[in-house]
PAZAPA-4460 file (N, C-alpha, C; in steps of 0.05 Angstrom, whole numbers, plus 32768, in hexadecimal, padded with zeros to 4 digits):
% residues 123
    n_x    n_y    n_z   ca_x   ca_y   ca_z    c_x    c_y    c_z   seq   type   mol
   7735   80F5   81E8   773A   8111   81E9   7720   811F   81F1     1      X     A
   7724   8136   81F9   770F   813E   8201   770A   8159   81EB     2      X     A
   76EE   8164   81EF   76E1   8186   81DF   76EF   8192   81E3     3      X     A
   76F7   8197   8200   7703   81AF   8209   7712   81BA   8200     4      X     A
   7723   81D3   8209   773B   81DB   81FB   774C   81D9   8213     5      X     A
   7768   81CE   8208   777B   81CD   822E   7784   81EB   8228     6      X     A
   7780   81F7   8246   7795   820C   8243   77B0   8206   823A     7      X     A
   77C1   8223   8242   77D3   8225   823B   77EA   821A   824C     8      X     A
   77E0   8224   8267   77F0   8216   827F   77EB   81F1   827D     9      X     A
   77D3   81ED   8282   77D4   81CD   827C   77E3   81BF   8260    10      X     A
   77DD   81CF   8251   77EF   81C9   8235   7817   81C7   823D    11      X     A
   781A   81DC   8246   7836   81D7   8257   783C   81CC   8268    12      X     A
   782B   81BF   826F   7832   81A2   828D   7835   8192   8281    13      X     A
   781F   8192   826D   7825   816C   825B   7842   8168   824B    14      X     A
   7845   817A   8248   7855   817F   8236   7879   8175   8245    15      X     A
   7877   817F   8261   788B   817E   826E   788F   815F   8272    16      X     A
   7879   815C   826E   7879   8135   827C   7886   8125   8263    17      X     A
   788A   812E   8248   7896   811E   8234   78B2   8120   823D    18      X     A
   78BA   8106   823B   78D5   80FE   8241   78E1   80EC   8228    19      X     A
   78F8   80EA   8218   7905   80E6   8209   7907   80CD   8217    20      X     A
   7913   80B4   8210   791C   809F   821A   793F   80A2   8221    21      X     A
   794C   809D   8233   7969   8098   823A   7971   8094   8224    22      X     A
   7972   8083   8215   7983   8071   81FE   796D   8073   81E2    23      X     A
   7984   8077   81D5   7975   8078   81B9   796D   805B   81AB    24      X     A
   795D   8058   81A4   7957   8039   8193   7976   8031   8188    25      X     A
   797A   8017   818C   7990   800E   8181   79A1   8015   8197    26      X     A
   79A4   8021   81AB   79BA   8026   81C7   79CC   802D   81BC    27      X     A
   79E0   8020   81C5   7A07   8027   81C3   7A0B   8028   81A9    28      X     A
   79FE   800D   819C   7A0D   7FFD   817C   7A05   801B   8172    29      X     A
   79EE   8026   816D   79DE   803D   815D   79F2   804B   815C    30      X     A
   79FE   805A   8179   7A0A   8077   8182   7A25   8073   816E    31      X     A
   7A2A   8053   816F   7A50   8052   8167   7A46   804F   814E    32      X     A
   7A34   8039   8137   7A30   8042   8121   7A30   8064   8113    33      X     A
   7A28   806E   8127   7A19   8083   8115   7A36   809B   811C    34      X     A
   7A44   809F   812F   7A61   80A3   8142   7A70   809F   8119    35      X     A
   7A73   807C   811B   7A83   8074   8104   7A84   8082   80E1    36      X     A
   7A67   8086   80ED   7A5B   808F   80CD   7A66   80AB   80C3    37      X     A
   7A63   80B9   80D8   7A67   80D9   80DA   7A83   80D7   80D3    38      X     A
   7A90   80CD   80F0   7AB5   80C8   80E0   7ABA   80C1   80C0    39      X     A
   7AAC   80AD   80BB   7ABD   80A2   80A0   7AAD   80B8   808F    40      X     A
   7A98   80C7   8094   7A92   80DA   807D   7AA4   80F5   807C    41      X     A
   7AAD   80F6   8093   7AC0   8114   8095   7ADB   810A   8093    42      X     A
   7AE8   80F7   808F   7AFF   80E2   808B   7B02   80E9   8067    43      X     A
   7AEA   80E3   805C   7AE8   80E1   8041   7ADA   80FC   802F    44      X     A
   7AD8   8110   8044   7AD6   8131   8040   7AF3   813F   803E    45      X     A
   7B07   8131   805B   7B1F   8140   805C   7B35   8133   8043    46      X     A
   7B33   8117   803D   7B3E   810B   802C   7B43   8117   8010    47      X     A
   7B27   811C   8007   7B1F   8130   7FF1   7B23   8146   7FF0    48      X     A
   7B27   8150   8008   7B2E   8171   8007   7B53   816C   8007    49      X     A
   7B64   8162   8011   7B75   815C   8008   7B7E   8153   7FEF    50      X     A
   7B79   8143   7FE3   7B7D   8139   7FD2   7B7A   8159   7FB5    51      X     A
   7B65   8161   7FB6   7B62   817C   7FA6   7B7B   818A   7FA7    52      X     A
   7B81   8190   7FC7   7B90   81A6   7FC9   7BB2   8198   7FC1    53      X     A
   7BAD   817B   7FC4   7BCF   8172   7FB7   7BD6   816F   7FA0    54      X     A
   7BBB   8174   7F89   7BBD   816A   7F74   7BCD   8189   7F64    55      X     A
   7BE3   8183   7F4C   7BFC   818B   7F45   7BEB   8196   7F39    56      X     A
   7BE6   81AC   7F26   7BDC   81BB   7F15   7BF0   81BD   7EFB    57      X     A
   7BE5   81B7   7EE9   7BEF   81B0   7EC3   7BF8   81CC   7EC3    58      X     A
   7C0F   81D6   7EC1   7C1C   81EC   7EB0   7C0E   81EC   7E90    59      X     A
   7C07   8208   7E8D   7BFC   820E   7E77   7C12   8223   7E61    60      X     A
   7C28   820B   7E6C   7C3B   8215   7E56   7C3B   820D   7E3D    61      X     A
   7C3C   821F   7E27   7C3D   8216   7E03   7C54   820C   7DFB    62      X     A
   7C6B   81FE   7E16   7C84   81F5   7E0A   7C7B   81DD   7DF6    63      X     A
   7C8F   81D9   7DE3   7C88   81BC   7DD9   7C9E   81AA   7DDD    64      X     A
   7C9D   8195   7DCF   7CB6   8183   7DDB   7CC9   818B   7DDA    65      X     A
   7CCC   818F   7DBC   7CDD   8196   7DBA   7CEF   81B3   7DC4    66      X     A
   7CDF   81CB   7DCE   7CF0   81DE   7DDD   7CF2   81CD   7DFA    67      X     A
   7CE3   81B6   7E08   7CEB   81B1   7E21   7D06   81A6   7E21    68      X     A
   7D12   8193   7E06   7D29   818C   7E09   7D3E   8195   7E00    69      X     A
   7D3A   81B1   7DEF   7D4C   81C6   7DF1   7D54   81D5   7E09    70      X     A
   7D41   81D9   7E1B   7D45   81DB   7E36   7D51   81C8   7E49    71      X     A
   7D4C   81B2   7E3F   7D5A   8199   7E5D   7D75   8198   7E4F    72      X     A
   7D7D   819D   7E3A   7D95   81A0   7E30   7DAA   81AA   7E3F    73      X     A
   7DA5   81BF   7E4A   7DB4   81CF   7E61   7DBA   81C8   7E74    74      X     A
   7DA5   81AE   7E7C   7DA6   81A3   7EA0   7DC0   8198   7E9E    75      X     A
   7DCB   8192   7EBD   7DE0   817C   7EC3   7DD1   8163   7EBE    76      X     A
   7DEE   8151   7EBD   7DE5   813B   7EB0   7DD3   811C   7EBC    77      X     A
   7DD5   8128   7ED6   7DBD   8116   7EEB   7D9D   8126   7EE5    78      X     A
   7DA4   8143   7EED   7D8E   814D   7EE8   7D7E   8149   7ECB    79      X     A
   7D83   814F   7EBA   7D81   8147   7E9B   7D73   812F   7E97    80      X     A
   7D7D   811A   7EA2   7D72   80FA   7EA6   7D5B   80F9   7EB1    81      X     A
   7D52   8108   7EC7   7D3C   8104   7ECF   7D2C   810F   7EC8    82      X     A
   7D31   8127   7EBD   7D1E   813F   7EAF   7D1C   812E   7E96    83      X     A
   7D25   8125   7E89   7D1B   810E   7E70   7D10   80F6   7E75    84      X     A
   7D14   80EA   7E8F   7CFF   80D6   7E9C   7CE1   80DD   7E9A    85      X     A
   7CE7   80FD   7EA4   7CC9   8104   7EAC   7CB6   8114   7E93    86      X     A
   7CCB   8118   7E81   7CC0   811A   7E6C   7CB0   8106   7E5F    87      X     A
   7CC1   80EE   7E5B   7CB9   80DC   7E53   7CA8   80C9   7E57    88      X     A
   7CA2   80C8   7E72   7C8B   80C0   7E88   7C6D   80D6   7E82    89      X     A
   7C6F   80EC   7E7C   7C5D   80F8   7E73   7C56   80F3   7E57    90      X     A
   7C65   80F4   7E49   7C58   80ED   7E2D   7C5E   80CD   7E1C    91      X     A
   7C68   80C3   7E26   7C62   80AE   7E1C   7C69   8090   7E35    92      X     A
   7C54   8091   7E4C   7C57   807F   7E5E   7C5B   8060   7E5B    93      X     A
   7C4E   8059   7E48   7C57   803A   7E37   7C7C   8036   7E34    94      X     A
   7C88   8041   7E2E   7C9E   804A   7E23   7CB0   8052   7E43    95      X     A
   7CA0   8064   7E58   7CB9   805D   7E64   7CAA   8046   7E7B    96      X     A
   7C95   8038   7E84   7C99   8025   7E8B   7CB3   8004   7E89    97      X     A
   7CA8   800B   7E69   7CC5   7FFC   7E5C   7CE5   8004   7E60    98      X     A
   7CE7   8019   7E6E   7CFE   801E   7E73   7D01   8022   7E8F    99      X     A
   7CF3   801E   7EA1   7CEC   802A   7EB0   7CFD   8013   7EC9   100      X     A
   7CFA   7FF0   7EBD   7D0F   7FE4   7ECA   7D26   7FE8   7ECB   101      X     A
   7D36   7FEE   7EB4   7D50   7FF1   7EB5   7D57   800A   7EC1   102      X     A
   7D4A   8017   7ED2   7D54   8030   7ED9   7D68   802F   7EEE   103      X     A
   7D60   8016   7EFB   7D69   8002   7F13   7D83   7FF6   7F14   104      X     A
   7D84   7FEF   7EFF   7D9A   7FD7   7EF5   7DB2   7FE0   7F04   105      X     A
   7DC3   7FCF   7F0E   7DDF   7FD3   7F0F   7DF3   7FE6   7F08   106      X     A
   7DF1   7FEF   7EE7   7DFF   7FEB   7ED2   7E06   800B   7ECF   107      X     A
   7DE9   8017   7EDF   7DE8   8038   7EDF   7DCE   803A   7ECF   108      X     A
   7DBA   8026   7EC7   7DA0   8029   7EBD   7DA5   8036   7E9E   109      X     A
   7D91   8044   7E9B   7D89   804D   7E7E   7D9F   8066   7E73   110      X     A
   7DAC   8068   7E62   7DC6   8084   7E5B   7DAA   8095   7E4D   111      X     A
   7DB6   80B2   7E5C   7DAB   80C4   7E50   7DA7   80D0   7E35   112      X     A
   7DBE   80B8   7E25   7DBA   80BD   7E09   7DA1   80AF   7E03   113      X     A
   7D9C   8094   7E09   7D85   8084   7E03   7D6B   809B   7E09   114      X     A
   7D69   80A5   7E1B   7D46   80B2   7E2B   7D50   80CA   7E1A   115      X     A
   7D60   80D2   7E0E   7D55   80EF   7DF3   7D4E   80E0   7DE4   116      X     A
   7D5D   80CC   7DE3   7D58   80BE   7DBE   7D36   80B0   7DC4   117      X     A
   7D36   80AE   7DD6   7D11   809D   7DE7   7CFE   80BC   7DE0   118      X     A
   7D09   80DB   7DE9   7CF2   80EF   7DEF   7CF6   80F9   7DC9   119      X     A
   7D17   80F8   7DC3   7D0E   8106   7DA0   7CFC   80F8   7D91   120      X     A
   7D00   80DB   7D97   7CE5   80CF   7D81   7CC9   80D1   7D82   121      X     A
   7CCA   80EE   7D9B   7CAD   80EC   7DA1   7CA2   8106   7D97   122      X     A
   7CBC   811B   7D91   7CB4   8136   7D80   7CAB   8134   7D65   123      X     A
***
């Protein structure tokens, strides 16, 4: 180096002469790693932002069981069945796993007298 001071103009000539290289270290593999990376991080941004926006929100109703099955009382009698499925799936899931095969069966599955007599023992 030298004492001197470079001007300003010479200071902007040298300056022009820096050249970046064509290709970044690592070439192609780099561009598509780093391509990949970006995707799977905004893959797993949109994922999560979905997932929030699908998730059901808990009713902050003070029913208790027992007014919910004074209410399914009223349903028809397919409807009723499943509204006590899903009762029952909510509060005591052990219980309708166990029932949960015969829903299937042949036979017409589980009678809707059984899944009150399954949700009253739970009031």
């Amino acid at each position: 180096m030298t004492d001197r001071a470079l001007s300003e103009a010479a200071m902007l000539t040298s300056l022009r002469d820096i050249r970046l290289p064509a290709e970044a270290a690592g070439g192609m593999a780099a561009d598509l790693a780093a391509t990949v990376a970006l995707a799977g991080c905004a893959a797993l941004l949109i994922a999560t932002a979905l997932r929030l926006l699908s998730l059901r929100k808990r009713s902050d109703t003070s029913d208790t069981l027992a007014d919910q099955l004074v209410r399914l009382s009223a349903l028809p009698e397919a409807d009723k069945r499943v509204a006590l499925l899903h009762v029952l799936r909510a509060h005591a899931p052990e219980r309708y796993r166990a029932l949960r095969g015969a829903l299937y069966q042949p036979t017409g599955g589980v009678a809707t007298t059984t899944l009150e007599a399954e949700v009253k023992r739970l009031v």
